[in-house]
C-alpha positions in Angstrom: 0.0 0.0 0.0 2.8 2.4 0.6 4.8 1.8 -2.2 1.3 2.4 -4.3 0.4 5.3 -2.6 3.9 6.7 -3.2 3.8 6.0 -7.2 0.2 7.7 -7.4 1.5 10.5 -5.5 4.4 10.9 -8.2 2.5 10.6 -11.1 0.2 13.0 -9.6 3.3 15.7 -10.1 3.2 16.1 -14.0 -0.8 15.7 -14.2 -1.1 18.8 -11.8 1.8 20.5 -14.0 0.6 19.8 -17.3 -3.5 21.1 -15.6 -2.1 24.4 -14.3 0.3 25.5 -17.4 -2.6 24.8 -19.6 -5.2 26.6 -17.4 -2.2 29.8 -17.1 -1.5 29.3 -20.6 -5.8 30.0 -21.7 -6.5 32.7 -19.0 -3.2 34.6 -19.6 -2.7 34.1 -23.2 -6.2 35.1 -24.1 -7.5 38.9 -24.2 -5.1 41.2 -22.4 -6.7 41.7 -18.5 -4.8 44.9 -18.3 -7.3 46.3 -20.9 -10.1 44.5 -19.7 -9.6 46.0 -16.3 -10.6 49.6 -17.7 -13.2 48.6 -19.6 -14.6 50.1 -22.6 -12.3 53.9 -21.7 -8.5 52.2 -21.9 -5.8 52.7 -20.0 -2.9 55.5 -20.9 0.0 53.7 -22.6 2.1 54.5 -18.7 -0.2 53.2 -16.6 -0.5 50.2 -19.1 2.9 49.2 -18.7 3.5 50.2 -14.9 0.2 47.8 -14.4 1.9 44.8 -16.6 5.4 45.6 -14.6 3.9 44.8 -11.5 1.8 41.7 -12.2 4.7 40.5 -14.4 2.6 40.4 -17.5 5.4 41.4 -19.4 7.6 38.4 -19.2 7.5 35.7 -21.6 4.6 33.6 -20.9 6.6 30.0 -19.7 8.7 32.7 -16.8 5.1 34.0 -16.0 4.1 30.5 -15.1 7.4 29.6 -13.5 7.3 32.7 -11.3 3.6 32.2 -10.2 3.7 28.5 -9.9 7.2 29.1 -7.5 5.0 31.7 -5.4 2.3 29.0 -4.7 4.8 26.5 -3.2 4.8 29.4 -0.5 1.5 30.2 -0.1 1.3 33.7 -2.1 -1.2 33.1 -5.1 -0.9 36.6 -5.9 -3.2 40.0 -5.8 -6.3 40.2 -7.8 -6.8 43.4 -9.7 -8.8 44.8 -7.3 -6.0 45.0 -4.5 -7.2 41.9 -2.5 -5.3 38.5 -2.1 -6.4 35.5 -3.6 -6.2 33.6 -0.6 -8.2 36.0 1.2 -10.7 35.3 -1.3 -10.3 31.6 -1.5 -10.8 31.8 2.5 -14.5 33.4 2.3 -14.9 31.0 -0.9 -14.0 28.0 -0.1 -15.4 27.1 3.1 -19.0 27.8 1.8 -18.4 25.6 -1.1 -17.3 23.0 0.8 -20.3 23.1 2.7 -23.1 23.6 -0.1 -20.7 20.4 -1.7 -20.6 18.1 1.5 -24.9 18.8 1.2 -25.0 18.0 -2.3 -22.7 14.9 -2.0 -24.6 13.4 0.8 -28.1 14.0 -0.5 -26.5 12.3 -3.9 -25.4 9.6 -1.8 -28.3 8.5 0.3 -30.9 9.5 -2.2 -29.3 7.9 -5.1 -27.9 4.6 -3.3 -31.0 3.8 -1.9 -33.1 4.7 -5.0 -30.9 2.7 -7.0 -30.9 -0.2 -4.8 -34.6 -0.2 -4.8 -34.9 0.1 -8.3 -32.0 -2.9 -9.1 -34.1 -5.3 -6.9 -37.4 -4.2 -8.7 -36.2 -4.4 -12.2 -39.2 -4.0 -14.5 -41.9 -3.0 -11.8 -43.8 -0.2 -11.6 -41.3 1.7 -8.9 -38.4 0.6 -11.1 -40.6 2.7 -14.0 -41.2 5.4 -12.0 -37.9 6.6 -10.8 -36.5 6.2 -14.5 -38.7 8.4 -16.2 -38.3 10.7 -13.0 -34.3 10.9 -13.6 -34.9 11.6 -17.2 -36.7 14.4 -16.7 -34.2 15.6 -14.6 -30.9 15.3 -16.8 -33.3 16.6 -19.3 -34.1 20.2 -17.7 -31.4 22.7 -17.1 -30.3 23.5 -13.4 -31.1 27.0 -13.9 -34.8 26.0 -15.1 -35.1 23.6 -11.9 -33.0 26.4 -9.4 -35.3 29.3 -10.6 -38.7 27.4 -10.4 -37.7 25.6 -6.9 -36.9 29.2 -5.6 -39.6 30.7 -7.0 -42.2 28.1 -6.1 -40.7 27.5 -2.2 -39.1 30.6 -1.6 -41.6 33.3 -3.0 -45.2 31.7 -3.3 -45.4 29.7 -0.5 -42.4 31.0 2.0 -41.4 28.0 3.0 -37.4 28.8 2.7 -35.3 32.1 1.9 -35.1 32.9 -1.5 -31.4 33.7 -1.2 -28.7 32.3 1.1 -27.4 34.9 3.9 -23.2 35.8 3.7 -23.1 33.0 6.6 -24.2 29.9 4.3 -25.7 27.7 7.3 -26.3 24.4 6.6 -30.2 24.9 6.7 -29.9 27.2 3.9 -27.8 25.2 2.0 -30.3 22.2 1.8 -32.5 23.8 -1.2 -29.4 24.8 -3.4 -27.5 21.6 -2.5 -30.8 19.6 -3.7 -30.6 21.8 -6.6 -26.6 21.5 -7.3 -26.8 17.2 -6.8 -30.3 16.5 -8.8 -27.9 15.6 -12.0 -25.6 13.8 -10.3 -28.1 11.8 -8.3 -30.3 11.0 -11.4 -26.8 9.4 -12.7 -25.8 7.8 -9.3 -29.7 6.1 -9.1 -29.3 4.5 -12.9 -25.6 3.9 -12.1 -26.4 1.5 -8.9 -29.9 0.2 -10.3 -27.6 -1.5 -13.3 -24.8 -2.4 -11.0 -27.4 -4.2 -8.2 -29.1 -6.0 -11.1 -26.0 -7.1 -12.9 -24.5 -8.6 -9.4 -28.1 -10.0 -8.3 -27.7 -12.3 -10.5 -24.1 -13.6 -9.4 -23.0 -16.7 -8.3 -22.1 -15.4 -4.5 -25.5 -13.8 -4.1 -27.5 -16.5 -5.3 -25.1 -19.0 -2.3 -25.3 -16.3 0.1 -29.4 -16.9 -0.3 -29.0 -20.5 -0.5 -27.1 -21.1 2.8 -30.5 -19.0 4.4 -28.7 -15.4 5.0 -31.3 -12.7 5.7 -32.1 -10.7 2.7 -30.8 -7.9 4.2 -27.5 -9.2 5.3 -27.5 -10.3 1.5 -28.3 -7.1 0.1 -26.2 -4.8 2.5 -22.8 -7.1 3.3 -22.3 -9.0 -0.3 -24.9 -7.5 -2.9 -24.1 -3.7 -2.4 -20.7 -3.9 -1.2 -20.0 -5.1 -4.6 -22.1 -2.9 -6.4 -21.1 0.5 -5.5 -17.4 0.2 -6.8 -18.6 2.3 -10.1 -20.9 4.4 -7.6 -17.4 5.5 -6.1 -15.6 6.0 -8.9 -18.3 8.4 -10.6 -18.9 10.1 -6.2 -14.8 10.5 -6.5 -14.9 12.1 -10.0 -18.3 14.8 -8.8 -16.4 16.4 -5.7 -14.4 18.1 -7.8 -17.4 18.9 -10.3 -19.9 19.7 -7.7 -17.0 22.2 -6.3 -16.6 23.8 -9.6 -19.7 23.5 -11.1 -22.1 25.4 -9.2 -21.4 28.1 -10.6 -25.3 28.7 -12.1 -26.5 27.6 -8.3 -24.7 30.0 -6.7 -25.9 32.7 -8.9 -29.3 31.6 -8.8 -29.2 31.3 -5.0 -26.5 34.5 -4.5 -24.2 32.0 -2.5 -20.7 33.9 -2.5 -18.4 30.5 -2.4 -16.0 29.1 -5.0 -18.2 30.0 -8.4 -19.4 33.6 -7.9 -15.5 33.7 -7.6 -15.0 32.2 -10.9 -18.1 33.8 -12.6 -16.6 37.1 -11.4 -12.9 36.2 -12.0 -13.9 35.7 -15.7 -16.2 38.7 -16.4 -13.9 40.7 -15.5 -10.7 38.5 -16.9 -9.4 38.7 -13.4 -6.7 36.4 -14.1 -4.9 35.7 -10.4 -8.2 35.1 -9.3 -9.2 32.4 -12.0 -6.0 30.8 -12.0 -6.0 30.5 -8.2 -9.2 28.8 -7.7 -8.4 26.4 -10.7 -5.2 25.5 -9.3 -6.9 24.5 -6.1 -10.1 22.7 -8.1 -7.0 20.6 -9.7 -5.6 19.3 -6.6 -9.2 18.3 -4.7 -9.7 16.8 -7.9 -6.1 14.7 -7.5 -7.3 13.9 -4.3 -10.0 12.9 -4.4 -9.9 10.4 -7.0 -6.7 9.0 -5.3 -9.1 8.4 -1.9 -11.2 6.7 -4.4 -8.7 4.3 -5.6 -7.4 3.6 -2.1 -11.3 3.0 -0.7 -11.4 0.1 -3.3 -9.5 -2.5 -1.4 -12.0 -1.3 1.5 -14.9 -2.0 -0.8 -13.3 -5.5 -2.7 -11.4 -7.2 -0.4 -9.9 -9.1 -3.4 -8.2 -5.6 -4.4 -4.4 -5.4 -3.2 -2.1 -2.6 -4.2 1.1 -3.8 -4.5 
């Protein structure tokens, strides 16, 4: 396990290298945020340079990235055009996305597992029907169509939540946007364990688990599902990082000020530090999380050793 974990952990050097200087290589090498910055009016030729001087915009593009990628080893992921650190606004960003994430990965998780396992051992009934059609419709219709009429719907007509979420994010006020945020994910997690449990339903150990007189639920919860949720991992591993990044039209819908009203605003107004920044951080939950993946295998599959 150790020499495994040590091999991931080196290949996970030039996939985080070759991520970042292709991020820095399409935010910096596209439009020129110095002009962008003054909008339509243009900055005086002086103030043009002095303003490239300081963020280093003016150096070949490879010694830009060498320079900012040899700052982040120490913490510093530089000022965004409006004077304020990027890690002072990664600190207000981050933790709220983490939250409205950790709701939307656990609704996913419970909702979908238990959907899906209800559905694989009612193949063909009418439940099994029902919840189907139900995730259709939902990969069908675009977030922002089922954000905007959930708000409208619970938050204006009938006043059951707050149409916005408050600066402090609590969990309660998370649960609608979260909901919101995971509905995609969960509709793919439901059909991704209903085909798993009926594929291994049908296996050789299930069917001698039930032949030696196990209770159902022992043989649905210790041998049935344990095997089953293998791809259910991988795809959960894979969504962290997607459910950190991508909820970017939920938080605008909601006005939740976390990790993609940063981006949203970082690319309106081609505030490079601050798009580069988050990204580079997106890239290594993403590394991480997918190597916690591969590592909660042997916990899943006992047969799995890492050699």
């Amino acid at each position: 396990m150790g020499r495994y974990l040590l091999r991931r952990l080196v290949q996970m050097v030039p996939v985080f290298t070759g991520a970042t200087f292709l991020i820095f290589l399409m935010v910096y090498a596209l439009g020129d945020p110095v002009t962008a910055l003054f909008g339509d009016r243009g900055p005086d030729p002086a103030t043009a340079r002095a303003l490239r001087a300081e963020f280093n915009l003016d150096k070949p593009l490879w010694e830009q990235y060498l320079r900012y990628m040899g700052k982040i080893f120490t913490g510093d992921f530089g000022t965004a055009f409006n004077g304020r650190p990027v890690t002072e606004l990664m600190a207000n960003a981050f933790p709220i996305s983490f939250r409205l994430m950790l709701v939307a990965l656990g609704l996913e998780m419970v909702l979908g597992v238990a959907l899906g396992v209800l559905t694989g051992l009612r193949r063909g009934r009418a439940l099994d029907t029902s919840v189907l059609l139900a995730t259709l419709v939902v990969i069908a219709v675009p977030t922002f169509v089922l954000g905007t009429t959930a708000q409208y719907l619970l938050g204006v007509e009938l006043g059951w939540i707050q149409p916005a979420v408050s600066p402090d994010a609590r969990l309660d006020e998370l649960l609608l946007p979260g909901l919101i945020l995971c509905l995609v994910s969960l509709a793919y997690v439901t059909r991704l364990t209903r085909t798993s449990v009926a594929e291994n339903a049908r296996a050789d150990y299930v069917r001698t688990a039930v032949a030696k007189g196990l209770p159902a639920r022992r043989v649905t919860v210790r041998h049935l599902l344990r095997n089953s949720l293998i791809p259910v991992v991988t795809y959960l591993g894979a969504d962290i990082g997607t459910l950190m990044a991508g909820a970017i039209v939920t938080e605008r819908i909601f006005n939740i000020q976390g990790v993609g009203y940063q981006l949203f605003q970082g690319i309106v107004r081609q505030n490079s530090p601050t798009v580069v920044g988050f990204v580079v951080v997106l890239v290594l939950i993403f590394l991480l999380a997918n190597l916690f993946v591969d590592l909660l295998y042997a916990v899943l599959d006992p047969r799995i050793r890492y050699a």
